[in-house]
C-alpha positions in Angstrom: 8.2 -47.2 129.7 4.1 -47.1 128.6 5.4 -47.2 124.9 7.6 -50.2 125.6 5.0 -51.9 127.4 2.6 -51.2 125.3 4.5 -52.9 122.3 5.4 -55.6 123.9 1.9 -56.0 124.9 1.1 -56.0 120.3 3.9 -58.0 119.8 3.1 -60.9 122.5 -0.4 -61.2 121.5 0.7 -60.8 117.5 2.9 -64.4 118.5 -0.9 -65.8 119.1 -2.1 -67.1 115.5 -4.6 -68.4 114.4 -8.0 -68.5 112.7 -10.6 -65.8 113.1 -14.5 -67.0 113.3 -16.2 -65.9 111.2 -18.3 -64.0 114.8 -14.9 -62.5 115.7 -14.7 -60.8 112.5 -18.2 -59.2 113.1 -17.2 -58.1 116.8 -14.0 -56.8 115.3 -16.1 -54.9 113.2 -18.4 -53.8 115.7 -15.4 -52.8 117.9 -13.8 -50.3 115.1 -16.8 -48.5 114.9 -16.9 -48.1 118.7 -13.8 -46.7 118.6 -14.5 -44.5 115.7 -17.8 -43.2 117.6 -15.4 -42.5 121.0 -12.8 -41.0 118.9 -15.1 -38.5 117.5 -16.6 -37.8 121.0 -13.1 -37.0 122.4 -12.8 -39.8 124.6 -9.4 -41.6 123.4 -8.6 -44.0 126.2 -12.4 -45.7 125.5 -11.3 -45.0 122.2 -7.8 -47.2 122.3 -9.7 -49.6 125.1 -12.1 -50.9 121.7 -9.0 -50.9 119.1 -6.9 -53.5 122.0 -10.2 -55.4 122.5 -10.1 -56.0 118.7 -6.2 -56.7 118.3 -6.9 -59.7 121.4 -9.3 -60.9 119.1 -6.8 -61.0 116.1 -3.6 -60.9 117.6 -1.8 -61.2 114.2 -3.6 -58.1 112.5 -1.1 -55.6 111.1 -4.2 -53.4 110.4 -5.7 -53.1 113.6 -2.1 -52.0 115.2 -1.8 -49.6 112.4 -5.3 -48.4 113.3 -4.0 -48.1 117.2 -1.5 -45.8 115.8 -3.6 -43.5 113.9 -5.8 -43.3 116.8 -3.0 -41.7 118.8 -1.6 -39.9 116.0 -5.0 -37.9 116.0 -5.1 -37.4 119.9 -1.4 -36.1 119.4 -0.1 -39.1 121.0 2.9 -38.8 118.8 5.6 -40.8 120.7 3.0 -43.7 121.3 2.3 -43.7 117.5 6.1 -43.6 116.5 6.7 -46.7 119.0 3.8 -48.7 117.1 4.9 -47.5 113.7 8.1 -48.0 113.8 8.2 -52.0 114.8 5.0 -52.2 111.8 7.5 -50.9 109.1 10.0 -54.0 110.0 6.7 -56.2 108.8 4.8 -54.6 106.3 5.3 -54.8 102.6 3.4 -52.5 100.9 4.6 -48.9 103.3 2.7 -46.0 101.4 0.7 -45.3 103.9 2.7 -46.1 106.8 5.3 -43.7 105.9 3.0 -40.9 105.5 1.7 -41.9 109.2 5.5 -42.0 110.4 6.0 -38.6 108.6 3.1 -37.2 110.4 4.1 -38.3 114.3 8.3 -36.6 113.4 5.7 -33.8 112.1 3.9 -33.7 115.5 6.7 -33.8 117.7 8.5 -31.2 115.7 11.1 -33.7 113.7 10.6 -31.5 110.5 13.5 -33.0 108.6 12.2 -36.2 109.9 9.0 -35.8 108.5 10.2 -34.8 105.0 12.1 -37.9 104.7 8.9 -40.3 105.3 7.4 -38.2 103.2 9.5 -38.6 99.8 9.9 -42.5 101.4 6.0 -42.5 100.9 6.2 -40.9 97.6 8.5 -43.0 96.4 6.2 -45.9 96.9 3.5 -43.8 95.2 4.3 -40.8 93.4 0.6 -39.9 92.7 -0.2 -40.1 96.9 -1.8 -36.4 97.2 -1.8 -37.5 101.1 2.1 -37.6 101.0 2.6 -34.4 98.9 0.4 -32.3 101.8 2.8 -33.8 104.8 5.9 -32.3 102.2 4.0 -29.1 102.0 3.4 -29.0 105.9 6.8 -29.8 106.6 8.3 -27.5 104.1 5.9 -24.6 105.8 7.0 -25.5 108.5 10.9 -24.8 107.6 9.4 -21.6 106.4 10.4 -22.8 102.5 7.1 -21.3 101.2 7.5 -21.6 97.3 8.3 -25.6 97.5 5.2 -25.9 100.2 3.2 -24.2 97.7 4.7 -26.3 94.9 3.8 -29.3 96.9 0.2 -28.2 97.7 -0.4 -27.5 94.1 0.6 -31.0 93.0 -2.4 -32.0 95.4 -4.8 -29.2 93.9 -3.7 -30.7 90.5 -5.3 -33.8 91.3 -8.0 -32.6 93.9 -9.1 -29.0 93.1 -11.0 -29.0 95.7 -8.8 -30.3 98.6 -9.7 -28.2 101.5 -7.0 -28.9 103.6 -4.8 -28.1 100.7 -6.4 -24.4 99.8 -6.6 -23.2 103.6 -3.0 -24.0 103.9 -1.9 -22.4 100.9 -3.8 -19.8 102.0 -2.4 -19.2 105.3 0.9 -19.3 103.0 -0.2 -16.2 101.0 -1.5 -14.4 104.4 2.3 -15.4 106.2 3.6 -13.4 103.0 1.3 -10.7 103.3 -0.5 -11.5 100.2 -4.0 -11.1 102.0 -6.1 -10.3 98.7 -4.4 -13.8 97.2 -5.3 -15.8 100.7 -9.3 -14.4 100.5 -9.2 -16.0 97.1 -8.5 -19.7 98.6 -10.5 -19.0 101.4 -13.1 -18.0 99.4 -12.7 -21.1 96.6 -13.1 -23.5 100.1 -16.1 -21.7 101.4 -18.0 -22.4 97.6 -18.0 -26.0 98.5 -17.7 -25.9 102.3 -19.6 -22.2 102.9 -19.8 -22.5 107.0 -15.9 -24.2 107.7 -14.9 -22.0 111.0 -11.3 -22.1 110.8 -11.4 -21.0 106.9 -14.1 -18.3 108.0 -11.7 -17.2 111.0 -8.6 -17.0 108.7 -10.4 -15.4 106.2 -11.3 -12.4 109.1 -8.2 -12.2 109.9 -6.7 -11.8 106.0 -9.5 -8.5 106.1 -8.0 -7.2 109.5 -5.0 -6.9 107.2 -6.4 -5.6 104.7 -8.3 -3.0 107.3 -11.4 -4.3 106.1 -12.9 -4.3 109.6 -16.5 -5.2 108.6 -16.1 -8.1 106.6 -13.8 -9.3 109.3 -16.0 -9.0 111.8 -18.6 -10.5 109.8 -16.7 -13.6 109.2 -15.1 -14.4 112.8 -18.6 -13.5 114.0 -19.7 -16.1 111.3 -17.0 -18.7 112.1 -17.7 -18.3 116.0 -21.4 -19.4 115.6 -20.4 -22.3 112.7 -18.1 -24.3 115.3 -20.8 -24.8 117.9 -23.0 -26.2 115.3 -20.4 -28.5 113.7 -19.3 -29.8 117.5 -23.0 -30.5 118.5 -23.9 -32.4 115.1 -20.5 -34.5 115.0 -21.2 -35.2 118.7 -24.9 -36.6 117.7 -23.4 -38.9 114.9 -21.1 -40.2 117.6 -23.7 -41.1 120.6 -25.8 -42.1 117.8 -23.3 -44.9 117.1 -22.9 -45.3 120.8 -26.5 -46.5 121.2 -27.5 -42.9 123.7 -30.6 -41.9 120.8 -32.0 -39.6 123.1 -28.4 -37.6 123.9 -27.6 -37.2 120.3 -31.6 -36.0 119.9 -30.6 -33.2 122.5 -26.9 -32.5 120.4 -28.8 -32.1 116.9 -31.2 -30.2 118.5 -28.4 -27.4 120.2 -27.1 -27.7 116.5 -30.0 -26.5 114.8 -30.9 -24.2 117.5 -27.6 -22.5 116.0 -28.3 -23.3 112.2 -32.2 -24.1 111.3 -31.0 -24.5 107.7 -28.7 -27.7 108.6 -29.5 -30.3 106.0 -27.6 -33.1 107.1 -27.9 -32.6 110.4 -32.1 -32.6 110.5 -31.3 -35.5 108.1 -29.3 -36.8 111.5 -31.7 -36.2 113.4 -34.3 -38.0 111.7 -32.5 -40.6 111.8 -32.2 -40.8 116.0 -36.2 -39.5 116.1 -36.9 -42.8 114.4 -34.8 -45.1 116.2 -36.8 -44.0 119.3 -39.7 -44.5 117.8 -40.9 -41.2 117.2 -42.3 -41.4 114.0 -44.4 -38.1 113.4 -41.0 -36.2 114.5 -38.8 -38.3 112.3 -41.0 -37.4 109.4 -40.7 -33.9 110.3 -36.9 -34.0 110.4 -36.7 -35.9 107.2 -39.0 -33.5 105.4 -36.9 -30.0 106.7 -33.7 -32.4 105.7 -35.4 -32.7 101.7 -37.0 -29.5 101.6 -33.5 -28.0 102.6 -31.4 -30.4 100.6 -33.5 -32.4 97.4 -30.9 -34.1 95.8 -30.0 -36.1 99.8 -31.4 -39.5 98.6 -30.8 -41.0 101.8 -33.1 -38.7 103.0 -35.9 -39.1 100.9 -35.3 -42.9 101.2 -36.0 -42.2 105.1 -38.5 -40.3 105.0 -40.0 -42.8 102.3 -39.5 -45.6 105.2 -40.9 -43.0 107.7 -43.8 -42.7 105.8 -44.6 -46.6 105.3 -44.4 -47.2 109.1 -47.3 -44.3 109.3 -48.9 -46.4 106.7 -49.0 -44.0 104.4 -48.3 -46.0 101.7 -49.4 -43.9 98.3 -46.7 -41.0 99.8 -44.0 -43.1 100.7 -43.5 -44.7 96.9 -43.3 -40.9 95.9 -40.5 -40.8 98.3 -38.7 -43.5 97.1 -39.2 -42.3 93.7 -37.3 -39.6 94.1 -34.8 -41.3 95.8 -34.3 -43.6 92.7 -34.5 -40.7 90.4 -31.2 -39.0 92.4 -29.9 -42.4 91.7 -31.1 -45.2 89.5 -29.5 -48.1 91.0 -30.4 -47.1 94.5 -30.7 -50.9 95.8 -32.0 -50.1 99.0 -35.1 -47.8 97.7 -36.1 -50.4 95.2 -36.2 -52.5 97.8 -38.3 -50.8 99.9 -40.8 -49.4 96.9 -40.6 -53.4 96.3 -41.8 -53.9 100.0 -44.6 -51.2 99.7 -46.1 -52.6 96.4 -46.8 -55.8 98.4 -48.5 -54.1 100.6 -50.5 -52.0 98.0 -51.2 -56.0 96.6 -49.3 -54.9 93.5 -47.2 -58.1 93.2 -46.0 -58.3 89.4 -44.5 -54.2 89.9 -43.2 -54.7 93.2 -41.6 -58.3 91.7 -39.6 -55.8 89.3 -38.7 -53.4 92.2 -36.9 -56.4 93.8 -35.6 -57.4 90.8 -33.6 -53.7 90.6 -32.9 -53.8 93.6 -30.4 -56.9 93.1 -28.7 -55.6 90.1 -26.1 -53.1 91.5 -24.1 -54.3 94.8 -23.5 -50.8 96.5 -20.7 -48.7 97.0 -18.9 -50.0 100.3 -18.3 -46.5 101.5 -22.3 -46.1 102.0 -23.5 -49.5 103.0 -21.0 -52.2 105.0 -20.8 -55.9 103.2 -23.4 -57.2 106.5 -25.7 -54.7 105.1 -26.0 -56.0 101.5 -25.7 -59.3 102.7 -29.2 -59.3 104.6 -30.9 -56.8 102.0 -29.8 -59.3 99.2 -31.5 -62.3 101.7 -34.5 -60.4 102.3 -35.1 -59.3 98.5 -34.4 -63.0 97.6 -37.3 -64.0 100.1 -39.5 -61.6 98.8 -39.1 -62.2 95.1 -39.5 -66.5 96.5 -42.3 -66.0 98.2 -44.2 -63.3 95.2 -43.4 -65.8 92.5 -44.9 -68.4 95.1 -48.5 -66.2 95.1 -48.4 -65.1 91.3 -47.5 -69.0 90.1 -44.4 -67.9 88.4 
């Protein structure tokens, strides 16, 4: 009855076109991001509350419903997912993705056969989606036909090499047949890249209780035990970061580290909240352990660079933004702010060329949102105005 109501709820408000302002496009922005941040803390009815506040402001968006859907597919709210997916595959056109996503709720609710067809529908659409080739290998594992999962998770391996997901359940494949020494392998190949994963560590213990290798499995649940608390704690500061609750996620990265003080990213994290607060001296703290631990972060060194400046430190902070361009040369925002702190140094014709930089490469879209590079490229625009303005150019 919810599902029903529920769709007829998407499809009523889908009948409601019409143009999207410009400002409902930014809340509808705002709103994903909300959702993303109560999604991550576990909370999936605030979670779903943002998505619908977004699909009332664009009743006709395909995406957003689709977004609903994954939502639920993630909480295991696989019959609520199927209901929304199934009415979007009457109306989309291009059904790669949806597929997989249909494959993956008949997965969850045990529909196996289900769940293999959506996933050859998907790779049908796209024979090269790795995505829809590790649904076919979960499903086949599933059926216990081990040699075509394997085949299918080594199609993804042959395109990623380092798919995690792909490895660990090859893996557990190899442990299932009792080829432990051949499941440590792909354990071990994940923990190269990904050396504190908990469930890979776990499995990985269990492969040497097989194996009667007692120490080394103690050493790695042991290991794997410690790992999740610190992983929970930092994902749980990104989230109430998001949120707006600084001071919370200040407390979560702290119980993190308190369990890892070699963390990188999350002292990176926690610089991050430290600043927002306004705690600068603390904030440069966190960004220095975050660099020390991790040089080639150049987010972090940009930070700290920006840390630095609002101490007034000026001389320190172009170092710091130095090194952030030398990690990577068309680092817009770090010319931008080396720009800033040459005007402050009254070196106009140098930071003139900083601004100049920091205009020539529009940034990748999975580190910086289009709003973002919209006001940097305003602000750099002023600034290069109003230095021609004082140097007559």
């Amino acid at each position: 009855m919810l599902n029903k109501l529920l769709i007829l709820r998407l499809l009523f408000i889908a009948l409601l076109w019409g143009i999207v302002s410009e400002s409902s496009v930014a809340q509808i922005r705002e709103l994903k991001a909300e959702a993303r941040a109560y999604s991550k803390l576990g909370e999936y009815k605030k979670a779903k509350k943002s998505i619908l506040r977004a699909i009332d402001l664009d009743p006709s968006s395909k995406h957003l419903r689709h977004e609903l859907a994954k939502l639920s597919l993630k909480f295991k709210n696989y019959e609520s997912a199927l209901a929304i997916l199934l009415e979007l595959e009457k109306q989309v056109l291009k059904k790669k993705v949806l597929y997989k996503d249909l494959g993956l709720a008949y997965l969850g609710i045990g529909k196996l056969e289900k769940a293999l067809h959506y996933s050859d529908k998907s790779l049908s659409e796209s024979q090269n989606y790795a995505e829809a080739h590790f649904l076919k290998g979960q499903a086949l594992r599933q059926l216990e036909k081990y040699d075509e999962a394997i085949e299918e998770f080594d199609k993804v391996l042959s395109k990623e090499s380092e798919n995690r997901d792909a490895l660990y359940q090859k893996g557990k494949i190899f442990h299932i047949l009792g080829r432990y020494r051949e499941s440590l392998n792909l354990f071990d190949k994940v923990l190269e890249f990904r050396p504190r994963d908990a469930q890979v560590l776990a499995a990985k213990g269990r492969s040497h209780d097989e194996l009667n290798e007692y120490k080394e499995a103690s050493e790695s649940l042991s290991k794997s035990l410690s790992v999740e608390d610190e992983v929970i704690y930092n994902d749980r500061g990104v989230a109430l970061t998001r949120l707006g609750y600084n001071h919370k996620a200040i407390d979560s990265y702290r119980r993190a580290l308190s369990s890892n003080p070699k963390y990188a990213v999350c002292w990176f994290n926690l610089g991050k909240a430290l600043f927002r607060v306004g705690d600068l001296n603390e904030a440069l703290k966190a960004f220095k352990q975050s660099t020390d631990l991790n040089p080639k972060n150049r987010s972090a060194w940009n930070n700290r660079g920006v840390t630095l400046r609002q101490l007034n430190r000026l001389e320190e902070s172009l170092d710091c933004y130095d090194r952030a361009i030398s990690l990577k040369a068309d680092y817009s925002w770090a010319w931008h702010n080396k720009g800033y702190v040459l005007e402050l140094l009254d070196r106009p014709r140098e930071a003139l060329e900083c601004y100049k930089n920091a205009l020539k490469h529009k940034p990748n879209p999975n580190e910086h949102d289009g709003d973002e590079w919209e006001k940097l490229k305003k602000d750099t625009n002023t600034a290069i105005d109003r230095i021609k303005k004082i140097i007559g150019d």
